[in-house]
C-alpha positions, -999 to +999 in steps of 0.1 A: +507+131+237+505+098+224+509+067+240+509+033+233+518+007+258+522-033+249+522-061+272+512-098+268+542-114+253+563-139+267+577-174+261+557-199+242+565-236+231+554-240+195+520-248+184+514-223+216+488-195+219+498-160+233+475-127+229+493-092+234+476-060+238+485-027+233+467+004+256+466+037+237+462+071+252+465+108+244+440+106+212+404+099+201+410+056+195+387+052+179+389+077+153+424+057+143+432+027+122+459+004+139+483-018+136+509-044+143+542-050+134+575-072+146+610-069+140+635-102+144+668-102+152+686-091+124+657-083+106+637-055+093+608-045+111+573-057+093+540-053+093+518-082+109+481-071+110+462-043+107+425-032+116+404+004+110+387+023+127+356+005+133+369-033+135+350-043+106+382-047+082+417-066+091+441-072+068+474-094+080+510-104+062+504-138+045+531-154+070+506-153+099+470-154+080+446-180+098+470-177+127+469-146+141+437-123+144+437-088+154+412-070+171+403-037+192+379-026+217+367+011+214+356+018+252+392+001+266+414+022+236+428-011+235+442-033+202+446-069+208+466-095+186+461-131+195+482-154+180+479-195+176+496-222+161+530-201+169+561-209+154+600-203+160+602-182+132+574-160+150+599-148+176+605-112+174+595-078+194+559-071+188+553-032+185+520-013+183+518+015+159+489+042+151+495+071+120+483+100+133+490+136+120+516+127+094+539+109+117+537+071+125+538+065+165+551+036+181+548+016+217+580+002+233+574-031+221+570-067+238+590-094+231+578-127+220+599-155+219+588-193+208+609-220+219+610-258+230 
């Protein structure tokens, strides 16, 4: 069964850092591309960043490019997205998702919020 689980997220002042990380369990990691996406209030969810299998290509939604980086280690099935120079408009629930099997699978999300 898979499992994703996010924590890291929090409240930041802007032009703050803040890395999240997502622990996945229940299938081979590192046979899986990942990704991130957010969803703001009143908004649809979106993709943020993605990274395959390996690590060696990211891609990333050109509202955060040279912000954010995303990353993964293979041995901790864990996907990391560190995020700099935040912004209000950055504020939304962060959510881990993997494709696996036809069917996209989603963590419970962690909620970032950047405020003064």
């Amino acid at each position: 069964q898979v499992q994703l689980v996010e924590s890291g997220g929090g409240l930041v002042q802007p032009g703050g850092s803040l890395r999240v990380s997502c622990a996945a369990s229940g299938f081979t990691f590192s046979n899986y591309a990942m990704s991130w996406y957010r969803q703001a209030p009143g908004k649809e969810r979106e993709l943020v960043a993605g990274i395959t299998r390996a690590g060696s290509i990211t891609n990333y939604a050109d509202s955060v490019k040279g912000r954010f980086t995303i990353s993964r280690d293979n041995v901790k099935n864990t996907v990391y997205l560190q995020m700099n120079s935040l912004k209000p408009e950055d504020t939304a629930v962060y959510y881990c998702h993997v494709w696996r099997n036809s069917r996209g699978h989603w963590g419970q999300g962690t909620q970032v919020t950047v405020s003064s």
